[in-house]
C-alpha positions as CSV (number, residue, x, y, z in Angstrom):
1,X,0.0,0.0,0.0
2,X,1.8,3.5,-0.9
3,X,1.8,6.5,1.6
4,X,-1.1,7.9,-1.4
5,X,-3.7,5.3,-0.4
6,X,-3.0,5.7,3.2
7,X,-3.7,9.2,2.7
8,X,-7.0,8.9,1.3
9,X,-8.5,6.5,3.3
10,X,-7.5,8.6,6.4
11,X,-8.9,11.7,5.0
12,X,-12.4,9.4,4.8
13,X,-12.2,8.6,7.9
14,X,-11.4,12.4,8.9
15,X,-14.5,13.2,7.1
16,X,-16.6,10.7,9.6
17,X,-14.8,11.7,12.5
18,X,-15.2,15.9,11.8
19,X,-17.7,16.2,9.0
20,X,-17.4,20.1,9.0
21,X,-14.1,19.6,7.6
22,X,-13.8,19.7,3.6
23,X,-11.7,17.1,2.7
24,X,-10.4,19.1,0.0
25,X,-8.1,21.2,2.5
26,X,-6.4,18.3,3.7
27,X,-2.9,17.9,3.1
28,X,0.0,16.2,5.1
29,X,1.0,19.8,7.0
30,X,-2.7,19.5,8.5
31,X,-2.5,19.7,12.1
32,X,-4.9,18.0,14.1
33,X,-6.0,19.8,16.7
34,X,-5.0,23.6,15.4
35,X,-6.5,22.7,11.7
36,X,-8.8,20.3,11.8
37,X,-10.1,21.0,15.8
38,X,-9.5,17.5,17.1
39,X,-10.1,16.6,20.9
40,X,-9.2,13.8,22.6
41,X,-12.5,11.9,22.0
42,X,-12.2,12.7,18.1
43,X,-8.3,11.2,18.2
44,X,-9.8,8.1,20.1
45,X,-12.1,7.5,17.8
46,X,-10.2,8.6,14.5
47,X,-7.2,5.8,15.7
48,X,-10.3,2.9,16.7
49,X,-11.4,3.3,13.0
50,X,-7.7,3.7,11.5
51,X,-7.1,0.4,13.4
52,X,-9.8,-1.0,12.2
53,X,-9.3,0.0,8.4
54,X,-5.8,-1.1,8.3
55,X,-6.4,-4.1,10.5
56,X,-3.4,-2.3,12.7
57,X,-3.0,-1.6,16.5
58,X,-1.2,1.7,17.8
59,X,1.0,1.8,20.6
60,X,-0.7,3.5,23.9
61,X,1.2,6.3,23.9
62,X,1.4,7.3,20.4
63,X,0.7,11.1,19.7
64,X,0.1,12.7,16.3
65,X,0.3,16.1,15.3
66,X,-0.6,16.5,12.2
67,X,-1.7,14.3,8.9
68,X,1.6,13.1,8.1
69,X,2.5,11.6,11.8
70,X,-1.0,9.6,11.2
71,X,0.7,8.4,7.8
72,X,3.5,7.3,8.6
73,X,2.5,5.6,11.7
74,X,0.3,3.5,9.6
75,X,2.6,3.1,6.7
76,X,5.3,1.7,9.6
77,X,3.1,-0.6,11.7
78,X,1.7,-1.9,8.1
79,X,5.1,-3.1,7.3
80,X,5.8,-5.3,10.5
Protein backbone atom coordinates (compact mmCIF):
# COMPACT_ATOMS: atom_id res chain seq x y z
CA UNK A 1 0.00 0.00 0.00
CA UNK A 2 1.78 3.50 -0.88
CA UNK A 3 1.77 6.55 1.58
CA UNK A 4 -1.11 7.92 -1.35
CA UNK A 5 -3.71 5.27 -0.43
CA UNK A 6 -3.00 5.66 3.24
CA UNK A 7 -3.74 9.17 2.71
CA UNK A 8 -6.97 8.86 1.27
CA UNK A 9 -8.47 6.46 3.25
CA UNK A 10 -7.51 8.56 6.38
CA UNK A 11 -8.90 11.66 5.01
CA UNK A 12 -12.40 9.37 4.80
CA UNK A 13 -12.18 8.61 7.91
CA UNK A 14 -11.43 12.41 8.94
CA UNK A 15 -14.48 13.19 7.14
CA UNK A 16 -16.63 10.66 9.63
CA UNK A 17 -14.77 11.74 12.47
CA UNK A 18 -15.25 15.86 11.79
CA UNK A 19 -17.73 16.24 9.03
CA UNK A 20 -17.40 20.13 9.00
CA UNK A 21 -14.13 19.57 7.58
CA UNK A 22 -13.83 19.67 3.64
CA UNK A 23 -11.65 17.08 2.65
CA UNK A 24 -10.42 19.07 -0.04
CA UNK A 25 -8.14 21.22 2.50
CA UNK A 26 -6.40 18.31 3.65
CA UNK A 27 -2.93 17.90 3.13
CA UNK A 28 0.04 16.17 5.11
CA UNK A 29 1.01 19.84 7.02
CA UNK A 30 -2.71 19.49 8.54
CA UNK A 31 -2.47 19.67 12.05
CA UNK A 32 -4.95 18.01 14.06
CA UNK A 33 -5.97 19.81 16.71
CA UNK A 34 -5.03 23.61 15.41
CA UNK A 35 -6.54 22.73 11.70
CA UNK A 36 -8.78 20.30 11.78
CA UNK A 37 -10.13 20.97 15.76
CA UNK A 38 -9.49 17.48 17.13
CA UNK A 39 -10.06 16.64 20.89
CA UNK A 40 -9.15 13.77 22.55
CA UNK A 41 -12.51 11.92 22.00
CA UNK A 42 -12.21 12.67 18.08
CA UNK A 43 -8.34 11.23 18.24
CA UNK A 44 -9.80 8.08 20.05
CA UNK A 45 -12.11 7.52 17.83
CA UNK A 46 -10.18 8.60 14.53
CA UNK A 47 -7.24 5.75 15.70
CA UNK A 48 -10.27 2.89 16.70
CA UNK A 49 -11.36 3.33 13.01
CA UNK A 50 -7.68 3.68 11.49
CA UNK A 51 -7.10 0.39 13.40
CA UNK A 52 -9.82 -0.96 12.17
CA UNK A 53 -9.30 -0.01 8.40
CA UNK A 54 -5.76 -1.14 8.34
CA UNK A 55 -6.41 -4.15 10.54
CA UNK A 56 -3.44 -2.32 12.74
CA UNK A 57 -3.04 -1.56 16.54
CA UNK A 58 -1.22 1.74 17.85
CA UNK A 59 0.96 1.84 20.64
CA UNK A 60 -0.74 3.46 23.92
CA UNK A 61 1.19 6.30 23.90
CA UNK A 62 1.45 7.35 20.43
CA UNK A 63 0.71 11.05 19.69
CA UNK A 64 0.09 12.73 16.34
CA UNK A 65 0.30 16.10 15.35
CA UNK A 66 -0.63 16.52 12.23
CA UNK A 67 -1.71 14.32 8.94
CA UNK A 68 1.59 13.11 8.08
CA UNK A 69 2.49 11.59 11.80
CA UNK A 70 -0.98 9.60 11.22
CA UNK A 71 0.68 8.42 7.83
CA UNK A 72 3.54 7.31 8.64
CA UNK A 73 2.53 5.61 11.75
CA UNK A 74 0.31 3.46 9.61
CA UNK A 75 2.59 3.13 6.67
CA UNK A 76 5.31 1.70 9.63
CA UNK A 77 3.06 -0.59 11.71
CA UNK A 78 1.70 -1.94 8.13
CA UNK A 79 5.11 -3.08 7.27
CA UNK A 80 5.76 -5.32 10.51
Amino acid sequence: MTKEEVFGRLKTILAVVRPAVNQDNITYQTDLIKDLGLDSLSMLLMGLALEKEFDIRFANDVQFADVNDVCESIMKLIRE
